[in-house]
N, C-alpha and C positions, 0 to 999 in steps of 0.2 A: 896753791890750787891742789895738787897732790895729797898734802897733808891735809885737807879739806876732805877731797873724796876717800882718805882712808879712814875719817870720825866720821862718815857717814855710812860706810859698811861696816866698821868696828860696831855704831848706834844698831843696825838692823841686825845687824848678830847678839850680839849682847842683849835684844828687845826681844829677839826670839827665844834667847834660852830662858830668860826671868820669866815668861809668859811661860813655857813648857815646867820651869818649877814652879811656878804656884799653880797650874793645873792639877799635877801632881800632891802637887801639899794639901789642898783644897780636898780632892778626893782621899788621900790618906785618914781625914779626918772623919770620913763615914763609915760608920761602922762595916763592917765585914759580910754580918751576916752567917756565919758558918765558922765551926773550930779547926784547925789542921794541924792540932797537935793530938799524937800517938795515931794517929791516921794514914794508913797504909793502900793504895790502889794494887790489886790486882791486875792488870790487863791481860783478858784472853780472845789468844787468838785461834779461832774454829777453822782446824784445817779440811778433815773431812766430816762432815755438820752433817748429819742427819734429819731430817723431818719427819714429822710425826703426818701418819697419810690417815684419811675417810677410810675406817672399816665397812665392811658390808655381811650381811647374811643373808643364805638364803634357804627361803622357806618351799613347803608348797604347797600349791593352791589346783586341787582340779587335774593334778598331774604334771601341772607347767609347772618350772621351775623362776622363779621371782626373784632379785636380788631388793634386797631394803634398805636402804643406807640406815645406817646407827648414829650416836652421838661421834665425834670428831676426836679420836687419838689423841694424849698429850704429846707435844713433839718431843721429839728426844733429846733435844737442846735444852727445855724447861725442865726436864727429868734430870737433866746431868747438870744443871747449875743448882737446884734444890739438894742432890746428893753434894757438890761442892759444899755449899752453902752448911748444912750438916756438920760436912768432916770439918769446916773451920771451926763451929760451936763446940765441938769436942777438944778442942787445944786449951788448956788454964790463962795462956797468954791474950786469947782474944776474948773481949767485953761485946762485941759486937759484930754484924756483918748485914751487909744490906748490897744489892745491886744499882746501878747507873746507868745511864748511857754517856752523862756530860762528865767528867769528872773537873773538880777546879784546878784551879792552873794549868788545866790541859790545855792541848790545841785542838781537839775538835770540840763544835760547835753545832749546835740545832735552832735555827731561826725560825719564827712563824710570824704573822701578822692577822690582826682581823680591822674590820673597817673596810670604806671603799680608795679611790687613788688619792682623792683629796684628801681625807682625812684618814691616814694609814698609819695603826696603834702595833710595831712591830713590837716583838720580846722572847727572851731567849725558852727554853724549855728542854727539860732535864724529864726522860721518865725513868722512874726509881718503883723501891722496891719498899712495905709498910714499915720498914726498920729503920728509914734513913735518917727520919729527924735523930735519932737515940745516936747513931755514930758519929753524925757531921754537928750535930749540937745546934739543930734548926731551934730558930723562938717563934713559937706560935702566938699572934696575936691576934687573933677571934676564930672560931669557928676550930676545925679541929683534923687530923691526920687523914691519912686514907687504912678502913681498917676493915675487918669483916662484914661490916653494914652497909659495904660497897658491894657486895658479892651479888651478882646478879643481878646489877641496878639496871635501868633503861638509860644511864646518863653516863657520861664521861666523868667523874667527878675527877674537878683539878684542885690543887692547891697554889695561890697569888702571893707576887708580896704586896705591898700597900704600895708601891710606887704604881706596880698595874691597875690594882685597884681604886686610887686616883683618878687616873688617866680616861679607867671605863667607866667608873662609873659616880665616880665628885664624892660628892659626900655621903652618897647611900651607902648602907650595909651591903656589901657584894654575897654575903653568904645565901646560898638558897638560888641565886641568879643565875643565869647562862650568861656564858662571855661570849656577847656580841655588841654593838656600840647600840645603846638603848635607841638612839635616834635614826638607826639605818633599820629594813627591812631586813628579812632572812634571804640569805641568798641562795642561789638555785643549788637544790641538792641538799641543802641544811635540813631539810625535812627528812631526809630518806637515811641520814646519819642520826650517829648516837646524840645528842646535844651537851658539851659541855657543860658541868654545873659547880660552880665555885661550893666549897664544902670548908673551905680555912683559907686562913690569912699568915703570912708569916712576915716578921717587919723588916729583913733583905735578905740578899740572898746576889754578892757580886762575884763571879766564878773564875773572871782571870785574876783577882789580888786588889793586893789595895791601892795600889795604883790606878786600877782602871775605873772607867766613868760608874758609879749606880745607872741600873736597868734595871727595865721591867723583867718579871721574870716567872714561868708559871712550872710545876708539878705536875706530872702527870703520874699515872698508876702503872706500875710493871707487874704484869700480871705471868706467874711462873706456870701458865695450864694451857686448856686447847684454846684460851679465848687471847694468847698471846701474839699481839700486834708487831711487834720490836725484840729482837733479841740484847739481851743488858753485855755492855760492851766490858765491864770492869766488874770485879769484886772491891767492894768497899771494907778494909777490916777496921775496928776500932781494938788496937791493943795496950796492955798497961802499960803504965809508964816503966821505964827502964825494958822492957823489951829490947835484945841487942838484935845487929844484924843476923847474926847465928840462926836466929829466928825461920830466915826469908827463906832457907835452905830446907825447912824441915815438912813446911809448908808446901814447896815447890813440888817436892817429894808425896806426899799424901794427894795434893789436886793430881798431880799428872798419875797416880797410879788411878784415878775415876774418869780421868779422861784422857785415856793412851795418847789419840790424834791430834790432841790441841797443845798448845803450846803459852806457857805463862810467863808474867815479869812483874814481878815489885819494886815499889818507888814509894819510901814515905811522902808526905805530902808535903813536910818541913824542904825533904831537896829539893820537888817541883815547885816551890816557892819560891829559893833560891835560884834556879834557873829562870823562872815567868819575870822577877823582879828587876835579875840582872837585865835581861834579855830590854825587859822596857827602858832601864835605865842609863840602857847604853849610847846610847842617839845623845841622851842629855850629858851624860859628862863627855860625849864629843864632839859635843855644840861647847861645853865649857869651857874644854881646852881652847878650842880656835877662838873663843871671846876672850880667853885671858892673852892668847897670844898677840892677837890684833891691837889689844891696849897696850900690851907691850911695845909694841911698835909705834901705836901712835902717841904715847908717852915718849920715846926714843925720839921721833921726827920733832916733835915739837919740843924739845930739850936742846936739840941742834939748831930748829928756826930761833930760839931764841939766844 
């Protein structure tokens, strides 16, 4: 009887780890989506952040003195990631530079949803900066980046990948559309906002590795001026190959003499990979061990019962 209930938690052990590696194998098998070789994060942190405030002038009229609001100050956080962004393009070592807010294999995340409760089309969302496909190595398949021809638009223009794209809208051409579920009404307040408007298609785009499941996943615009919604939490650098660490030092040095108050860190994307991949695949090699252990044992008892 013993030996009976120990092949039957040995079974549910051993059932659970095979199911946890072929979850994993299964998704390994989907493309990526994105490069993270010679790719480097910045992370900065805005200690004391300034904001860019509503000027005013005044005129006058009749004697009275009048104040008139004017166009709206760039903040000075857009101002100091555009000079950032600069001094990186002047190094021979960097190919590239673009802004984030999600970086991959990181740990934060930005979730959204559109739909109603019943049918609720949740997906992650990254807003970056027009440079990013060129450094993370995005594949565009229809429709096209966010670029000057977005300046001034009435719309949010996003960019999808096709798993979202699916999901919204089947088999139609999403380009040209607003992402909302064709079959629901606008909901309150969706009039009084910009309205999202698909503008490109990219074919994935999975942010914690290749372990984890395909998601939907949408783009949005980082806009470095007064009309900036989000401050970009990362510099993104694409550098050459053989770049050594020596690198990260010199860099460190040029950002922090443009922004005295803040404070930076670099992390190729090759070691946050290796940390994101360990980190997932540690549960499973110790579900493995206790499955090998447990057969060990119940090989042992029933060696003895016989």
């Amino acid at each position: 009887f013993l030996i009976t209930v120990e092949i039957f938690f040995s079974f549910i052990v051993l059932f659970g780890v095979v199911l946890a590696a072929v979850y994993y194998v299964d998704n390994y098998r989907h493309p990526l989506g994105f490069a993270y070789e010679n790719v480097w994060r910045v992370s900065v942190e805005m200690n004391n952040r300034a904001e860019g405030s509503r000027s005013s002038q005044t005129s006058q009229t009749d004697g009275n003195a009048t104040k008139q609001p004017t166009e709206e100050a760039e903040p000075v956080t857009a101002t100091t990631f555009k000079q950032l962004m600069a001094a990186a393009k002047e190094f021979n070592e960097v190919e590239g530079v673009a802004t984030g807010t999600v970086t991959p294999y990181g740990d934060g995340t930005d979730i959204s949803a559109i739909g109603d409760d019943s049918n609720l089309i949740r997906y992650g969302v990254n807003m970056v900066s027009d440079d990013y496909p060129q450094v993370l190595g995005l594949t565009l398949t229809r429709g096209r980046w966010f670029g000057k021809e977005d300046d001034g638009a009435n719309y949010q223009p996003v960019v999808i990948n096709e798993r979202l794209s699916r999901d919204v809208f089947g088999e139609l051409d999403p380009l040209g559309k607003e992402l909302r579920r064709p079959n629901l009404p606008p909901r309150e307040g969706d009039s009084e906002r910009e309205p999202m408007r698909v503008i490109g298609v990219i074919s994935e785009f999975r942010k914690d590795g290749e372990y984890s499941a395909p998601e939907n996943f949408l783009f949005r615009r980082q806009l470095l001026n007064n009309q900036m919604r989000r401050e970009p939490r990362a510099l993104m650098l694409k550098v050459r190959p053989g770049t050594t660490a020596e690198f990260e030092e010199k860099v460190i040095k040029r950002f922090q003499a443009i922004a005295k108050d803040w404070s930076f860190e670099i992390e190729p994307l090759t070691k946050m990979r290796e940390t994101a991949n360990t980190f997932r695949l540690a549960p499973l090699i110790a579900g493995g061990l206790v499955a090998g252990f447990l057969m060990l044992m119940v090989a042992m008892g029933l060696t003895g019962v016989l």
